[in-house]
N, C-alpha and C positions, 0 to 999 in steps of 0.2 A: 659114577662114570657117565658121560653122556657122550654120544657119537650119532654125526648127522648119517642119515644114510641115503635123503635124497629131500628134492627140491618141488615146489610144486609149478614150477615154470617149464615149459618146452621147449625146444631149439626147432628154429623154423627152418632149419639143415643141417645136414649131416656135419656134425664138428669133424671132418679129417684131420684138421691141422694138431687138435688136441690128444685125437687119438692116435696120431703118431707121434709126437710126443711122448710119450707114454709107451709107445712101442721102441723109442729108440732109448729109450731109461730103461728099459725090463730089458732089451738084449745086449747094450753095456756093460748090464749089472749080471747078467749071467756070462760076460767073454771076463770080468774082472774082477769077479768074488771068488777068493781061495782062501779059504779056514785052515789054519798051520797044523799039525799032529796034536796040541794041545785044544783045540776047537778054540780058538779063539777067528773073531771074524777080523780079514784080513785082507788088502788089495792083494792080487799078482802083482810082482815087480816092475813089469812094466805099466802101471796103471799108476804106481804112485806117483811119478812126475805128473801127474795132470790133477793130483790136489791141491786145493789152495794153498800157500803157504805165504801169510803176511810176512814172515822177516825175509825172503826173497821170494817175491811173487813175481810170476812170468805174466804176460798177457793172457793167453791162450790158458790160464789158469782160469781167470775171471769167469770163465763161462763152462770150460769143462770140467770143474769140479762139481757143476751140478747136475752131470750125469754119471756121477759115481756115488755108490752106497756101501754100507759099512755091515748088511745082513739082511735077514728076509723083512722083517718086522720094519725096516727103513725104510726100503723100496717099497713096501706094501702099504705103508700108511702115506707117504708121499703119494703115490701114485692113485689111492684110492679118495683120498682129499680132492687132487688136482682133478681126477672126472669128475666127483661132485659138483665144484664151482668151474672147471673148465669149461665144460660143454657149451653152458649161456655165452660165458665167454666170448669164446671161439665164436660162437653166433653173434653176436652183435659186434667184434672188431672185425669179421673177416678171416680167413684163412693168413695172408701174410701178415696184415697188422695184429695178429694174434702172435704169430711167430714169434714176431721181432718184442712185443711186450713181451712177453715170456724169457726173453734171453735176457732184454732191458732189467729185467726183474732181478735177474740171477746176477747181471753185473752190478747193479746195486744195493745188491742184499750182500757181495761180497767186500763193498767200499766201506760199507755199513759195519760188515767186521770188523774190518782190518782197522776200523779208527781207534776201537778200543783195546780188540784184543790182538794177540801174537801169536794164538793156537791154530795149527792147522784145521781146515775144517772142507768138510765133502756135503754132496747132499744137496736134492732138489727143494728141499726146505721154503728157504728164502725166494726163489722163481715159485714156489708155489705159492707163498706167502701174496706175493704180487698180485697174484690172479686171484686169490682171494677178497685183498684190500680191494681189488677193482670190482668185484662181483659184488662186494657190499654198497660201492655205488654204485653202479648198472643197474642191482636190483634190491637197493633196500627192505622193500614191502612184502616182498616174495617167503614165502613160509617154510622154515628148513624142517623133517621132518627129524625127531632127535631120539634114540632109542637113548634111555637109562634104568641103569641097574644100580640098586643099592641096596635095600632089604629088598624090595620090588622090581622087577622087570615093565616095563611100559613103554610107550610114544607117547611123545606131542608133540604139539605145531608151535615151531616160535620164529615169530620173524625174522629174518636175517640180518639186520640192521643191531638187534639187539644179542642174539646167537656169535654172530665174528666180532662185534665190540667187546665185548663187558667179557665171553666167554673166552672166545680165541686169542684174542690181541691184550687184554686187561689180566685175565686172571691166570692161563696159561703161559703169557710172555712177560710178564710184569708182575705180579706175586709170587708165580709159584717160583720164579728163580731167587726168593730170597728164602724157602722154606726148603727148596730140595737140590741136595749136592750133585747134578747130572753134568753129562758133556753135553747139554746140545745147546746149539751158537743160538743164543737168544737175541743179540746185537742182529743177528744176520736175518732172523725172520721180523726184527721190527724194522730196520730196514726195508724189507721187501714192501711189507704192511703199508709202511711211510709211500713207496713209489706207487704201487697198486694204486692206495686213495689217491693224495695228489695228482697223479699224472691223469687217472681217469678224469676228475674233476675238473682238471686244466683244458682236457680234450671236448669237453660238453658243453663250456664256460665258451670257451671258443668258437663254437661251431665246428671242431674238425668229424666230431661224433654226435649224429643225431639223437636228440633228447627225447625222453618222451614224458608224460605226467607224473609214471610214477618213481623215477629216479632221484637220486641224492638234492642234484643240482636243480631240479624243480620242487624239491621239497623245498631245499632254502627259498627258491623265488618263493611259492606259494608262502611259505613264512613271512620273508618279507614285505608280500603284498598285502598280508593279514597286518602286520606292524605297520606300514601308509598308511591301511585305512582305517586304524585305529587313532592313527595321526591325525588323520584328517577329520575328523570327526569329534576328536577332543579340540579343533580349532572352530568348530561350528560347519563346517562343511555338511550337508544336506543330503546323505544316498538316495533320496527318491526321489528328488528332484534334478539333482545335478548342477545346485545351485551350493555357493562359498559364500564364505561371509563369516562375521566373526558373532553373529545371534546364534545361539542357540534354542535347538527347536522345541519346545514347552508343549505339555499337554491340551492347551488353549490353542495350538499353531493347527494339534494333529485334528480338534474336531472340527474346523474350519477347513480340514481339505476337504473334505466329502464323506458320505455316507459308508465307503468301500474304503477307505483308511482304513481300517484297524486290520480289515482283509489283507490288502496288498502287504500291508507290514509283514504280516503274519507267513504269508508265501515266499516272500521274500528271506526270512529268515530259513524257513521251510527247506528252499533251495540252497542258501550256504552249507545250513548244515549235513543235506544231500551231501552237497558234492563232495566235502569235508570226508563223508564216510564214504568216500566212493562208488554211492549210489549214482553212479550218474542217468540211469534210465528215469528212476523215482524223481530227479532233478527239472529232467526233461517234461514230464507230464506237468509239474509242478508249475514249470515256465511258461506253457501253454493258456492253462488256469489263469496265469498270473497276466498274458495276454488279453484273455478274452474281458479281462475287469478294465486293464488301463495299456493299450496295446502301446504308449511314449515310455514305462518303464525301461531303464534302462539300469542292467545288469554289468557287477567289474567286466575285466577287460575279457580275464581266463574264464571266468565262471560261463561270459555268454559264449566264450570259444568253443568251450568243452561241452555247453548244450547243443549247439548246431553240429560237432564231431559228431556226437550219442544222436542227432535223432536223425544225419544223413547215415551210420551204422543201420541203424532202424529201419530204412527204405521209406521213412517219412519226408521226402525232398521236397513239395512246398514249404511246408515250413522251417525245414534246413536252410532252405535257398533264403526265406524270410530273415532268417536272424543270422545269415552271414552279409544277408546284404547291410544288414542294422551294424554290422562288427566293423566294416569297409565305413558305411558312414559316422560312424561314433572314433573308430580306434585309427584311421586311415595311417598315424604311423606307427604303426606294427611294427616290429622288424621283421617279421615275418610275413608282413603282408601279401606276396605274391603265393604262398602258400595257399590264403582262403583266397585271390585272387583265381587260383588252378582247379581247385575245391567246388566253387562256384561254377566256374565254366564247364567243368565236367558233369553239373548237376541238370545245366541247362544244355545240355548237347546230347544228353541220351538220356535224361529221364523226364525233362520238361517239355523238350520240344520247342525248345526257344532260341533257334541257330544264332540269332543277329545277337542278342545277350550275350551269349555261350560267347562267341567270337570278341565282343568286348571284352569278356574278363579275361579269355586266353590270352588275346594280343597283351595286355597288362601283366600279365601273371611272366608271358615269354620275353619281356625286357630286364625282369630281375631274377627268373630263377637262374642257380646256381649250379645246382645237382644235375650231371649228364641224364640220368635214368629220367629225371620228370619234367627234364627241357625234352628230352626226346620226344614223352608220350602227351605233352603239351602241344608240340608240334605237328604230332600223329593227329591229334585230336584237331590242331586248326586244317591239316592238309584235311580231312574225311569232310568236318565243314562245308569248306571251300567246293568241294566234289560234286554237294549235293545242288 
C-alpha cells in the first residue's frame, strides 16, 4: 500500500478556494448520507436526483454529482487527495481560475463516463482527478512524500511526475481495473486525468498561465533544446564559437585555439551539467570562471537566462546586469524579451545607480509588457526615475 501524505512544495497563499471546496463536499455529504436499517450506505431521497445518470442525464447533473458520496471512506479519501495536490493548485491558478477548473474537471470526468458506460455514478473522484493530472504538470519535480506498508512500515520521497503517472493514473486506473471486480468509474477518473494534463499544458503552451523552469512544459522545451543542439552539432555547428558550417571540429582544430581550450571546454560542459541537475548557484560560479578565461563565450539561450536569474537571486547585480545585457545582445528576439528588458531596468534603478540605463530598459521593457501587475511596477519604477 502506498499513500502520499504530503508535498514538499509551499503555497505562497492561503488556498481558500480549495478549502472551501472541500468544505462544501463534507457538508453535502453529511445534509445527504443516510444508511437504510440494513447499514447499507445510501443517499436521502431527495439527493438522488442530483446523481449522474448516463441513460437520462440532466445538466445540473454534470456537475452535482460530484458533491455527493456513497460513505465515510469516499468522502475521506477524495477530500484528503484533493488538499494534497489542491492547495499548489489553488496557488498557482488563482482563487476563481481554480474554481472554475475544478468544476471543468468534474464536467469532463462526467462526458468521460458516460461515453462508455451506462451506470450511474457520484463522487468527487474525477474533479479530483483533474487537479491532480494538473498538479503533475505545474509541478512535476516536486517530491511526494509516500508512507508504505507491506511487511515494513516506512516513507520516501518520490517525484511527482513519476508517483501520479506510473502509480496513480497507470497502475490504479488502468491495471488494476482488469484484476479487481469494484464499482469505481475508472472512465471517469481517466477522464479527469485526460483534462487536468492537457488543459494545464494547453494554458502554459499559451501563455494564459505563467511558466516557470521547473514545469512539464519547460521540461519538454529544455528537452527539446537539448534535441537542436544535438542537431546542430551533428551538422558541424561550433558551441564555442558560434560559428555553422558543415566541418567538423577535430582534435587538430581544438589545439590551435589556445592554450585555455581544453579549460573553457571543460566549464562549459561543467555548467550544462550544473544546470541539468538543478544546481544553478554552482552553474553561476562556474560562468564567472568561465568569463574571466574568455569573457566572448557565449552560453544557449536558457542556460545564460537562468545564470543571470541565480546570480541577480544572489544580490550579485554587476554581473547579473553583465550577462543580461549579453542575453539582450545575443537573443534580442526572445519572446520574452521585455521580461529581461524589466529585469535589467530594475537592476540599474536601485542597485546600480544608473538612472539613464534603468530608464532605457524600462521604456523598452513598458511597450511590450503584458501582465497588469509588472506594467504597473515598470511604470512605478520609470515615474520614481523621472522624480529624481
Amino acid at each position: 500500500m502506498l499513500l502520499p501524505i504530503r508535498t514538499n512544495v509551499g503555497c505562497r497563499r492561503t488556498p481558500y478556494a480549495n478549502y472551501a471546496i472541500i468544505a462544501v463536499n463534507v457538508i453535502v455529504f453529511l445534509l445527504s448520507y443516510w444508511p437504510n436499517e440494513q447499514s447499507r450506505e445510501l443517499l436521502r431521497p431527495w439527493a438522488e436526483r442530483f446523481v449522474f445518470a448516463p441513460a437520462h442525464p440532466f445538466l445540473w447533473q454534470f456537475i452535482t454529482y460530484a458533491f455527493l458520496h456513497s460513505g465515510f471512506l469516499h468522502i475521506f479519501g477524495n477530500m484528503f487527495f484533493l488538499y494534497i495536490f489542491g492547495n499548489n493548485v489553488n496557488d498557482k491558478l488563482g482563487h476563481f481560475g481554480y474554481m472554475c477548473f475544478y468544476l471543468a474537471g468534474a464536467i469532463f470526468s462526467a462526458v468521460g463516463h458516460t461515453l462508455i458506460n451506462s451506470n450511474p455514478v457520484m463522487g468527487a473522484s474525477g474533479a479530483v482527478a483533474a487537479v491532480t493530472g494538473a498538479y503533475l504538470v505545474l509541478f512535476p519535480q516536486t517530491l511526494i512524500t509516500i508512507v508504505y506498508w507491506f511487511i515494513i512500515i516506512g516513507t520516501v520521497e518520490v517525484p511527482a511526475i513519476y508517483f501520479i503517472a506510473f502509480k496513480m493514473i497507470i497502475l490504479d486506473n488502468v491495471i488494476i481495473r482488469y484484476t479487481a471486480n469494484t464499482n469505481v468509474a475508472y472512465d471517469a477518473h481517466l477522464a479527469g486525468y485526460s483534462f487536468g494534463i492537457v488543459s494545464s499544458l494547453f494554458l502554459l503552451a499559451t501563455g494564459l498561465l505563467s511558466s516557470s523552469q521547473f514545469d512539464l512544459w519547460a521540461m519538454f522545451k529544455q528537452w527539446n533544446r537539448r534535441r537542436a543542439y544535438r542537431d546542430a552539432i551533428a551538422t558541424g555547428y561550433d558551441p564555442y564559437t558560434g560559428m555553422g558550417g558543415t566541418k567538423r571540429i577535430t582534435a587538430r582544430d581544438i589545439t590551435k585555439a589556445g592554450p585555455d581550450e581544453p579549460q573553457i571546454r571543460q566549464l562549459r560542459e561543467d555548467i550544462s551539467n550544473s544546470i541539468y541537475q538543478h544546481d544553478l548557484q554552482t552553474a553561476a560560479q562556474q560562468y564567472l570562471n568561465l568569463m574571466s578565461l574568455d569573457s566572448e563565450q557565449i552560453l544557449p539561450r536558457q542556460h545564460l537566462l537562468d545564470i543571470a536569474n541565480q546570480l541577480a537571486s544572489e544580490g550579485e547585480y554587476k554581473p547579473a546586469a553583465s550577462v543580461y545585457e549579453k542575453f539582450l545582445t545575443h537573443y534580442a528576439n526572445y519572446e520574452h524579451i521585455e521580461q529581461v528588458e524589466l529585469m535589467l531596468g530594475i537592476i540599474y534603478s536601485r542597485y546600480l545607480e544608473k538612472p539613464d540605463l534603468a530608464l532605457n530598459h524600462l521604456h523598452a521593457a513598458e511597450k511590450r509588457i503584458a501582465d497588469p501587475a509588472q506594467l504597473l511596477m515598470c511604470r512605478s519604477e520609470i515615474e520614481k526615475l523621472q522624480k529624481q
